[in-house]
C-alpha positions as CSV (number, residue, x, y, z in Angstrom):
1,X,102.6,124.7,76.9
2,X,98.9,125.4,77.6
3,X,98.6,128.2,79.8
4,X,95.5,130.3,81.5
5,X,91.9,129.5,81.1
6,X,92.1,126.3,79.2
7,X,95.0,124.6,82.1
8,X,92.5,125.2,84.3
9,X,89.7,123.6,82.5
10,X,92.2,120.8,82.1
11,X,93.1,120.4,85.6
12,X,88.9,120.9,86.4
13,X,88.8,118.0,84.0
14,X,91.3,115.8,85.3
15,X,90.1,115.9,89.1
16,X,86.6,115.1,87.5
17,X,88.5,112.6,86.5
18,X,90.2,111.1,89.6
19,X,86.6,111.6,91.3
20,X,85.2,109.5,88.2
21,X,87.6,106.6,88.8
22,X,87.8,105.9,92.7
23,X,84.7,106.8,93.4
24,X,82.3,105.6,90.3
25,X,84.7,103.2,88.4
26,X,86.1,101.9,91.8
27,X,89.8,101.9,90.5
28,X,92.3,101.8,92.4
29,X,93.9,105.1,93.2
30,X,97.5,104.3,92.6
31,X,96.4,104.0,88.8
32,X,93.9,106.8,89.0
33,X,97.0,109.7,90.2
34,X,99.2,108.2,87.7
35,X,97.1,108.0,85.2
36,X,95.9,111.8,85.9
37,X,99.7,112.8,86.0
38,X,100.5,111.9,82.4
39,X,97.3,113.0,81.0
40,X,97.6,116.1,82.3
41,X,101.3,116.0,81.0
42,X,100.0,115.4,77.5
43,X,97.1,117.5,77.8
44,X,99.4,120.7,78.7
45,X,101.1,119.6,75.9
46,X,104.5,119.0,77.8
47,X,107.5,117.4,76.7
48,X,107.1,113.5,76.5
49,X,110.6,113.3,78.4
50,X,109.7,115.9,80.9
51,X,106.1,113.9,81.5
52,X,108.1,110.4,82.7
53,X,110.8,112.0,83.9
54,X,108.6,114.2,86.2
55,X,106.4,111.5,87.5
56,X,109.3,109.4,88.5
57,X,111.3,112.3,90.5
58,X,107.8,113.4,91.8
59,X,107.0,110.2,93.4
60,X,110.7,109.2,94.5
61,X,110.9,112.7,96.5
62,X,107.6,111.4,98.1
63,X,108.8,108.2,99.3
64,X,112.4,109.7,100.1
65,X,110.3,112.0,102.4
66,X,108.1,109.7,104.0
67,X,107.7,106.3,103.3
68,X,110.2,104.7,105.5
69,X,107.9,106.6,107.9
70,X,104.7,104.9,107.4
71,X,106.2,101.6,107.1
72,X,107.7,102.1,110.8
73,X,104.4,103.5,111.8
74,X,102.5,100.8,110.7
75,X,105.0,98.5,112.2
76,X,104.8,99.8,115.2
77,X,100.4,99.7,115.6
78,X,101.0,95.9,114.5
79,X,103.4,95.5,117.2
80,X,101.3,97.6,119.7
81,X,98.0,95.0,118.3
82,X,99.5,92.3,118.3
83,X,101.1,92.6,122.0
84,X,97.6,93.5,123.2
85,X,99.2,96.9,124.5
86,X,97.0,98.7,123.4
87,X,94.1,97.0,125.3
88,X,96.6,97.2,128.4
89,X,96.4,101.2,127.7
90,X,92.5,101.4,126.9
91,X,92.0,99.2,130.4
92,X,94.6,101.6,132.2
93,X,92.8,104.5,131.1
94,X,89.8,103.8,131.6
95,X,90.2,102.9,135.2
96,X,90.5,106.7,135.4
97,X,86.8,107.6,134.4
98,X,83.5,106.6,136.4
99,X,80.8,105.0,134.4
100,X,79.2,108.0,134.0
101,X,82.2,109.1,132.2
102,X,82.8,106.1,130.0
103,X,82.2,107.8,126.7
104,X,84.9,110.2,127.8
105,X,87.1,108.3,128.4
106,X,86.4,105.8,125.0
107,X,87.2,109.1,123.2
108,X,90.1,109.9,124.8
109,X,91.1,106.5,124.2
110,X,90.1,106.5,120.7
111,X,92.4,110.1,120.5
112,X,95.2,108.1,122.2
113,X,94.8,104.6,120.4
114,X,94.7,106.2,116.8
115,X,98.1,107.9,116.7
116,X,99.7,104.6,116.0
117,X,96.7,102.4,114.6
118,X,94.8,102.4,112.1
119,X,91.5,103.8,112.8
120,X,89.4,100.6,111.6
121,X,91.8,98.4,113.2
122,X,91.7,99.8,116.1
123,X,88.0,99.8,116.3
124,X,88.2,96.3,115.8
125,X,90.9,95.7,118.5
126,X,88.8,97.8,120.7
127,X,85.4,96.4,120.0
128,X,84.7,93.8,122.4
129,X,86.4,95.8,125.3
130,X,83.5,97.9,124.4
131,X,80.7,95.4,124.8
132,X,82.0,94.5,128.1
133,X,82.1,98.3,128.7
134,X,78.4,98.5,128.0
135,X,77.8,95.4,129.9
136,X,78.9,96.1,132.9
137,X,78.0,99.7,133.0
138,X,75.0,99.4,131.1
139,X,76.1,102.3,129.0
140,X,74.5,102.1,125.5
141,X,77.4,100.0,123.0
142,X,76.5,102.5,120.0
143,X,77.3,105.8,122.1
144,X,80.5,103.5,123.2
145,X,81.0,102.8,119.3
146,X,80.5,106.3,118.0
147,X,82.4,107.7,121.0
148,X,85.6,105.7,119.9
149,X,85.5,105.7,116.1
150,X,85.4,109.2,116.3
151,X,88.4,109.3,118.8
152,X,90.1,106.8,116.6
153,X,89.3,109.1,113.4
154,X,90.4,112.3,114.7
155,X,94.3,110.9,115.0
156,X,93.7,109.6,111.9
157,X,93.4,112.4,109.8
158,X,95.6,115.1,112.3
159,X,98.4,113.4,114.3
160,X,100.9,111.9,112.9
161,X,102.5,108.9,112.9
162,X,99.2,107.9,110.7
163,X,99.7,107.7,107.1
164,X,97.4,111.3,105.9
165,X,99.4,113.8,107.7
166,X,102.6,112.3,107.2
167,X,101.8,112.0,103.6
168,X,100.4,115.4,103.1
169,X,103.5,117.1,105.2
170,X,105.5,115.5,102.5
171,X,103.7,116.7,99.4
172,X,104.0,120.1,100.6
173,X,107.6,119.9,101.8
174,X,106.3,120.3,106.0
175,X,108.7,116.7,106.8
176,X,110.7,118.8,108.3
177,X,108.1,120.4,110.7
178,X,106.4,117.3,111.7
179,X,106.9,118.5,115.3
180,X,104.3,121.7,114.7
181,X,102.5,119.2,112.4
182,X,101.8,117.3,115.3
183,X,101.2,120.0,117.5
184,X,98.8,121.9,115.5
185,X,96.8,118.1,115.0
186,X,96.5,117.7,118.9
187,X,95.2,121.4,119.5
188,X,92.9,120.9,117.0
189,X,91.8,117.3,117.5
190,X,91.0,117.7,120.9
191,X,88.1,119.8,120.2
192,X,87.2,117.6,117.4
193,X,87.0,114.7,119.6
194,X,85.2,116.5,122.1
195,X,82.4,117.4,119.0
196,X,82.4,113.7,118.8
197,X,81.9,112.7,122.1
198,X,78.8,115.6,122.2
199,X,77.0,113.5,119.2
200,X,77.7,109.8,121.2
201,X,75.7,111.7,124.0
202,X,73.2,113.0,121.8
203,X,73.1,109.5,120.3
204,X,72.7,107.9,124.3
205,X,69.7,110.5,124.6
206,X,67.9,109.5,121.9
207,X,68.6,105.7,120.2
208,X,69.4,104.0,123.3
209,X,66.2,102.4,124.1
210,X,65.8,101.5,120.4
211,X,68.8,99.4,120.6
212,X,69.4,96.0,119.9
213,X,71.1,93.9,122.9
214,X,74.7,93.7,122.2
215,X,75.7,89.6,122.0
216,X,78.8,89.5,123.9
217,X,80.9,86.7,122.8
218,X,84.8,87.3,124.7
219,X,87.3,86.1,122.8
220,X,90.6,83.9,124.0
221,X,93.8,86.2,123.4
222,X,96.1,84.2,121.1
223,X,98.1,83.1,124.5
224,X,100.3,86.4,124.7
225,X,100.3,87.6,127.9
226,X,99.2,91.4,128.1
227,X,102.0,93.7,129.6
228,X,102.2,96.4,131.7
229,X,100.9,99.9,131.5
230,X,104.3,101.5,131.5
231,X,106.0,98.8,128.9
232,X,102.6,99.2,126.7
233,X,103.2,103.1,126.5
234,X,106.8,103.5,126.2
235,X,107.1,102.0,122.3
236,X,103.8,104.8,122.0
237,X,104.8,108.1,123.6
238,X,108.5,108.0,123.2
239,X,108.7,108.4,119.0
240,X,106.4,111.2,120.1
241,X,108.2,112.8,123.1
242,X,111.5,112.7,120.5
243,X,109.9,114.1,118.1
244,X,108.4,116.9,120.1
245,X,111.3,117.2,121.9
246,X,113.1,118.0,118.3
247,X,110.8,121.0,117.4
248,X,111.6,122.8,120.8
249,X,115.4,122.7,120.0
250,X,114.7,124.2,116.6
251,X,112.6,126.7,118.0
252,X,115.1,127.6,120.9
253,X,117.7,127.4,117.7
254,X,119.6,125.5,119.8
255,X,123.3,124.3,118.8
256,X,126.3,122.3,120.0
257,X,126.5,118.5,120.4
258,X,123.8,118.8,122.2
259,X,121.6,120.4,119.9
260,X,122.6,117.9,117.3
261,X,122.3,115.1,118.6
262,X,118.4,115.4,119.8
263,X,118.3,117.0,115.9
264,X,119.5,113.4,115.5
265,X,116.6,111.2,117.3
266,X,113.9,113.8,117.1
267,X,113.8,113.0,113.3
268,X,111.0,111.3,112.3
269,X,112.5,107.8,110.7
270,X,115.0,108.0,114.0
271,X,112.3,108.1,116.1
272,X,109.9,105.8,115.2
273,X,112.7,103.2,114.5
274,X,113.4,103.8,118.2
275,X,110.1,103.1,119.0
276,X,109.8,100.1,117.0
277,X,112.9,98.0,118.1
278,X,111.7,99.5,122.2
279,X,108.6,98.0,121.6
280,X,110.3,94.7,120.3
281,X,112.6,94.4,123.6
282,X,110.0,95.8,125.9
283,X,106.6,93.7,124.5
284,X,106.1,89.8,124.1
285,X,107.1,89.7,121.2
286,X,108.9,86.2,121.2
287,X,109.2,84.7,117.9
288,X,106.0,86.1,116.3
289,X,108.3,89.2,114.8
290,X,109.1,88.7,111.3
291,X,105.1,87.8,110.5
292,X,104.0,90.7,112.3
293,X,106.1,92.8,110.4
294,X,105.2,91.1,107.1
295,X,101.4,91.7,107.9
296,X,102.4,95.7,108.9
297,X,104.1,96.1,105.8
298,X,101.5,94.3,103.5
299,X,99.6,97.6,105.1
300,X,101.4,100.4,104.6
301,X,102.5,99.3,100.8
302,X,99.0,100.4,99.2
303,X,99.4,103.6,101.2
304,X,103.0,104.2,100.0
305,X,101.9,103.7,96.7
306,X,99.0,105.8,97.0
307,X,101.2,108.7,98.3
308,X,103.7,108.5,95.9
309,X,101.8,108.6,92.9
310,X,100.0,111.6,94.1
311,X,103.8,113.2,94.8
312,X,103.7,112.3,91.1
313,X,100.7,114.0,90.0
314,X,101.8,117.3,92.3
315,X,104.8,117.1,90.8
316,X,103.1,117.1,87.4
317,X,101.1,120.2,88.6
318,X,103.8,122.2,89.6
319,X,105.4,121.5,86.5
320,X,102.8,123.6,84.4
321,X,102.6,127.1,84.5
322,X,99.5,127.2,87.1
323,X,101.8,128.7,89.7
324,X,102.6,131.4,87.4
325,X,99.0,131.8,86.2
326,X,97.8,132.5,89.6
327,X,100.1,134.6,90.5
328,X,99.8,136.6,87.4
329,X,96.1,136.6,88.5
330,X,96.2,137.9,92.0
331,X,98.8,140.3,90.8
332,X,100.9,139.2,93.8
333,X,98.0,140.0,96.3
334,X,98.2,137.2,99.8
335,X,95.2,135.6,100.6
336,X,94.3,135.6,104.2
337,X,94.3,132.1,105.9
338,X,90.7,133.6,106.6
339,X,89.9,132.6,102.7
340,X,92.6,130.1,101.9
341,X,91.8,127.3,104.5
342,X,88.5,127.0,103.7
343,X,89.1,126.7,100.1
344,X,91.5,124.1,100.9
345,X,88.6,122.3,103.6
346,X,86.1,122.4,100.7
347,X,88.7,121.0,98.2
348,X,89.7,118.2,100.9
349,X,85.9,117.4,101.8
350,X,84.7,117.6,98.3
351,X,87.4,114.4,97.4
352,X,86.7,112.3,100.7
353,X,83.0,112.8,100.7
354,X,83.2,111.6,96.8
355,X,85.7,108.8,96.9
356,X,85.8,107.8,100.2
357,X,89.3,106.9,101.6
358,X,90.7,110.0,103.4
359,X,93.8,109.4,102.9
360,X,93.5,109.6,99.2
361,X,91.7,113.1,100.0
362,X,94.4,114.2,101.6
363,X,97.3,113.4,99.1
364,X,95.2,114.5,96.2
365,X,94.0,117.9,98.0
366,X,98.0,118.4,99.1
367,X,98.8,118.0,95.4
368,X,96.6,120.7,93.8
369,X,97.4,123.4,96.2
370,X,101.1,122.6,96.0
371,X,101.6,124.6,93.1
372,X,99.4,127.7,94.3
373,X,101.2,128.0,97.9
374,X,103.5,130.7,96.7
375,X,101.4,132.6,94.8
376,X,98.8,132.4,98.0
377,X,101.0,133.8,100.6
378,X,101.2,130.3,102.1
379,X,104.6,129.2,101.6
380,X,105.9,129.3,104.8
381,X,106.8,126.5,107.1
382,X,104.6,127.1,109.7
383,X,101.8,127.7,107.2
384,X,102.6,124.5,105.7
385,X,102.2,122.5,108.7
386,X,99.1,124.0,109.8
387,X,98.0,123.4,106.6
388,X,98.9,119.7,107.2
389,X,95.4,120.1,109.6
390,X,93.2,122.3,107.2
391,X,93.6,118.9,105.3
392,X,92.5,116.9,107.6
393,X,89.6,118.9,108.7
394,X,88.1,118.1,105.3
395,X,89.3,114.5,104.9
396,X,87.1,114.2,107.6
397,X,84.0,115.4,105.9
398,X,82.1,113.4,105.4
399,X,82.3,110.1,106.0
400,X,79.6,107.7,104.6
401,X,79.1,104.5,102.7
402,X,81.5,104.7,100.3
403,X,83.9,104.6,103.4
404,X,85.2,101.5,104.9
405,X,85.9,102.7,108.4
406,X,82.2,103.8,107.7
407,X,81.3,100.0,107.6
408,X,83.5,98.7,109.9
409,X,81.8,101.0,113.1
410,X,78.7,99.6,111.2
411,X,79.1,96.0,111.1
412,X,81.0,95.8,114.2
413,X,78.3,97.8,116.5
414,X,75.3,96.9,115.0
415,X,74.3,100.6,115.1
416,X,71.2,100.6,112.3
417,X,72.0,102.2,108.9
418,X,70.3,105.5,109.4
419,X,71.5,105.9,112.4
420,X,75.0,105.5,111.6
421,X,74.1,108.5,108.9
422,X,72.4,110.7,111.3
423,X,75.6,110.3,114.1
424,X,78.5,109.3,112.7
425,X,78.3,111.1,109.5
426,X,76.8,114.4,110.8
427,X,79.9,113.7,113.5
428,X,82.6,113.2,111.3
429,X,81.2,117.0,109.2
430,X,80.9,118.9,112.8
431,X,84.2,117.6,113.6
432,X,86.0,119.2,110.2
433,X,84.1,122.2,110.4
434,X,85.7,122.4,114.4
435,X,89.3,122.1,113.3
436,X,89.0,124.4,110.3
437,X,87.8,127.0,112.6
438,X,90.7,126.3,114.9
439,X,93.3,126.5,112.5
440,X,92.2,130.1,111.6
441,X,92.3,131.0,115.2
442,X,95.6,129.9,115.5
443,X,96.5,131.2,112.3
444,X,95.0,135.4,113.3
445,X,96.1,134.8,117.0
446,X,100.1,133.6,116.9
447,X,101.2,133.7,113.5
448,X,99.6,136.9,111.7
């Protein structure tokens, strides 16, 4: 098998490769990751058995790890859209803020609203609650718009139940720390969100007057009656609260029946099924269920896909000797997180800022620095879950036109094209660069 030098031309080569595809060819990136797995099997001149035998057991321990996962997330924020409950939490929390504190609050919202949706559907769902906002506070709609997306795209890319961190937690075998994953993501997004909510102000300062009037045109809900602030959040907060409440009794090392039984619901497919079938007996769902679920589904396939072909081209990966290589290399020498994460951010950023979809970022970043985790110093499960967040940072960076959240803030707040570059974008790289840094101060404060 190919070893030194030349594998890592190859693999050089084969992320040209993947860049090439999605981003140039526009391919889709199930095909892309599956077609870089066996060509980097053949390339490395690997056995043809161990090539398909490889990619299948790489992208089966994916899905075994999280899939059931993102289909119950994604359930659950077409339940929570479809309900209107999460309107009936934006209105609640808002209530909370003055107008001079609107874009604070549409941040938090957008922080709060994007654990469960989608960022770009919730923008959508959120939308003309903003142009009302503006309306009636006279607050500019583009400092509303870039306060949310940015919100919204923080939980995105750092808090699971979204799709990225759940997928990258099970690339790098973190499924099992999703409680310190989604710590890490909330210490870390909040300044993130708070870098965002700086560059809707700075926007507010300097574009409102060049505005176009927002058009408000309010739209009939599809006669579902919105609920209640405390039936709206339950389905929401409890898969978190469970989950949460599952790290603390493996950090307390707590046994019994007890013990195992919060073990039990605190895991992650246990948790958000609670949270799914709560939401069905707690929402109006009436008979609308089945569709809803259909549509949620129809979702989360491309992005079970997507993450299981990268689990095949990691698995691929670690299959060569690259692990081996590096460690030979660094002659068993640690890196400090210092050096690692911002490898990793530049790796991460490099892929979104090329291809566009974070997500994709994320899986494909998890996969190349799967194999090197050991050789890095990095193999631990704490490291792995805040490296969950390193990822994120740079799936966050940058986000431009060859996103379609990018278009989706566009087209929805009429915020002029290079505006949208000079704020959102510029945004969505401060907001990266914030976490990164926070994830080596956590890293040198509690866990060197």
């Amino acid at each position: 098998m190919v070893t030194g030098i030349p594998l890592v031309l190859i693999i050089i080569a084969v992320l040209a490769l993947i860049v090439i595809g999605c981003a140039r060819l526009k391919w889709h990136p199930f095909l892309v990751l599956l077609g870089a797995a066996a060509l980097t099997g053949l390339a490395t001149r690997m056995d043809i058995e161990t090539i398909t035998t490889t990619i299948t057991e790489g992208a089966g321990s994916v899905f075994s790890a999280i899939g059931i996962i993102i289909a119950l997330g994604a359930i659950l924020g077409e339940i929570l859209e479809r309900t209107h409950a999460a309107r009936a939490l934006a209105e609640a929390i808002l209530k909370i803020f003055s107008k001079k504190r609107i874009l604070s609050g549409m941040s938090t919202l957008g922080g709060i609203i994007g654990i469960p949706v989608f960022c770009d559907s919730g923008f959508i769902i959120m939308a003309n609650l903003g142009k009302s906002l503006s309306r009636q506070s006279g607050v500019s709609f583009g400092a509303i718009s870039i306060a949310l997306a940015t919100g919204l795209y923080t939980a995105h890319v750092l808090i699971p139940p979204t799709p990225g961190p759940l997928a990258v937690a099970g690339t790098l075998g973190a499924s099992d720390q999703l409680g310190l994953v989604l710590l890490f993501g909330i210490i870390t997004g909040i300044p993130a969100i708070i870098a965002g909510n700086v560059m809707a102000k700075w926007y507010l300062k300097r574009e409102e007057t060049k505005e176009e009037p927002v058009e408000i045109h309010e739209e009939l809900l599809d006669q579902v009656k919105t609920p209640g602030v405390l039936k709206a959040s339950v389905p929401l907060f409890l898969p978190i609260l469970l989950i949460s409440m599952g790290t603390i009794v493996s950090v307390l090392d707590l046994n019994g029946i007890s013990g195992t039984m919060v073990k039990f619901f605190s895991h992650p497919v246990i948790a958000l099924f609670l949270g799914v079938l709560t939401a069905i007996f707690l929402l109006p769902v009436k008979g609308q269920i089945c569709n809803w679920i259909g549509s949620a589904l129809s979702q989360a396939g491309p992005i079970i896909l997507i993450t299981c072909a990268g689990g095949a081209f990691g698995a691929i990966l670690k299959a060569t000797p690259l692990s081996s290589y590096f460690e030979e290399l660094m002659q068993g020498g640690n890196f400090s997180a210092m050096g690692f994460f911002p490898i990793v951010f530049l790796i991460a950023s490099g892929l979104k800022t090329a291809q566009g979809s974070s997500t994709a970022a994320m899986v494909i970043t998890s996969s190349i620095i799967l194999p090197i985790l050991p050789a890095a110093g990095m193999d631990t499960p704490t490291l792995k879950a805040l490296l969950v967040t390193v990822i994120g940072a740079g799936a966050m960076a940058v986000s431009h036109a060859n996103d379609s959240y990018f278009w989706v803030i566009q087209q929805y707040s009429k915020i002029r094209l290079p505006m949208m570059y000079r704020y959102f974008t510029l945004a969505s790289l401060f907001m990266g660069i914030v976490v990164v840094i926070m994830a080596i101060m956590i890293e040198r404060i509690f866990l060197n």
